[in-house]
SEVEXPA-486495 format. One record per residue (C-alpha): residue in three letters; x, y, z. Coordinates in steps of 0.2 Angstrom, whole numbers, padded with zeros to 4 digits, always signed. Layout:
REM residues N
ALAXYZ/...
//
This chain:
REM residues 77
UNK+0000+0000+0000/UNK+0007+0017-0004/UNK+0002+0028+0011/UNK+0001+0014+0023/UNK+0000+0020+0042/UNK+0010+0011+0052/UNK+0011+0022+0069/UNK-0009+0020+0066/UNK-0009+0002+0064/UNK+0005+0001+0079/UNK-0008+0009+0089/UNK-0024-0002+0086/UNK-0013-0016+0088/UNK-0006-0010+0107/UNK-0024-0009+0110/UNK-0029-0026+0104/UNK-0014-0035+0112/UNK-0006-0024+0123/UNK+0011-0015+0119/UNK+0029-0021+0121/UNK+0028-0014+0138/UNK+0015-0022+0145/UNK+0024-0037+0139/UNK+0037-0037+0149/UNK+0028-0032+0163/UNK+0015-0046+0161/UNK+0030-0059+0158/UNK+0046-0052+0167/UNK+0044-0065+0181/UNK+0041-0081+0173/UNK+0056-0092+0172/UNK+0068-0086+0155/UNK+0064-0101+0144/UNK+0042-0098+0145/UNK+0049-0078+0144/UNK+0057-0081+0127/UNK+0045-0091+0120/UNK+0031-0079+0126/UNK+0039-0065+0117/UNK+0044-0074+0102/UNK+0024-0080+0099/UNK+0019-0060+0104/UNK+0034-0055+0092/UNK+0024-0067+0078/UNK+0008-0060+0080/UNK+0014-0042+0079/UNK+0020-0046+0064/UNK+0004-0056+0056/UNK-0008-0042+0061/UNK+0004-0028+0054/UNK+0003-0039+0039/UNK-0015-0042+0039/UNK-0017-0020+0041/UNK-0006-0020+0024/UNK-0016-0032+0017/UNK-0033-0029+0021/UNK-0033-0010+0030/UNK-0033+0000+0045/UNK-0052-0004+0042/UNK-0052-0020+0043/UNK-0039-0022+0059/UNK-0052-0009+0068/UNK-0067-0021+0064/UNK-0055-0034+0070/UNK-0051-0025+0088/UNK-0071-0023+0090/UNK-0077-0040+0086/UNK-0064-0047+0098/UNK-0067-0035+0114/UNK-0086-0041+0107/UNK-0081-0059+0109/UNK-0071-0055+0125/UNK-0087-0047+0134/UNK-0099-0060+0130/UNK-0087-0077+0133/UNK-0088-0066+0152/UNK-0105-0065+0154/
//
């Protein structure tokens, strides 16, 4: 895509999965080997839903956030 945001798509994507501080806050205690293998797999999907923003839009990565926290709120009730 030509004028691609990326700082937007950074941004919808902290929201959806938290940002890489929150990462290591959420993970800095677990033993080394389950923190390296939890920041390769959040490294891997950083990268497939940049890649899905390229492909498909910031549009469709914003539907995406809001039919997840959907999902999220009703698996709760």
């Amino acid at each position: 895509m030509e004028n691609f945001d990326y700082i937007k798509a950074e941004n919808i994507i902290d929201r959806m999965i938290g940002s890489w501080e929150e990462q290591g806050s959420y993970y800095g205690k677990l033993p080394l080997s389950n923190r390296i293998n939890a920041d390769n797999h959040y490294t891997m999907l950083r990268k497939k839903l940049v890649s899905i923003a390229e492909t498909y839009g910031i549009d469709f990565l914003i539907d995406l956030d809001y039919r997840m926290k959907y999902v999220f709120e009703e698996r709760a009730k």
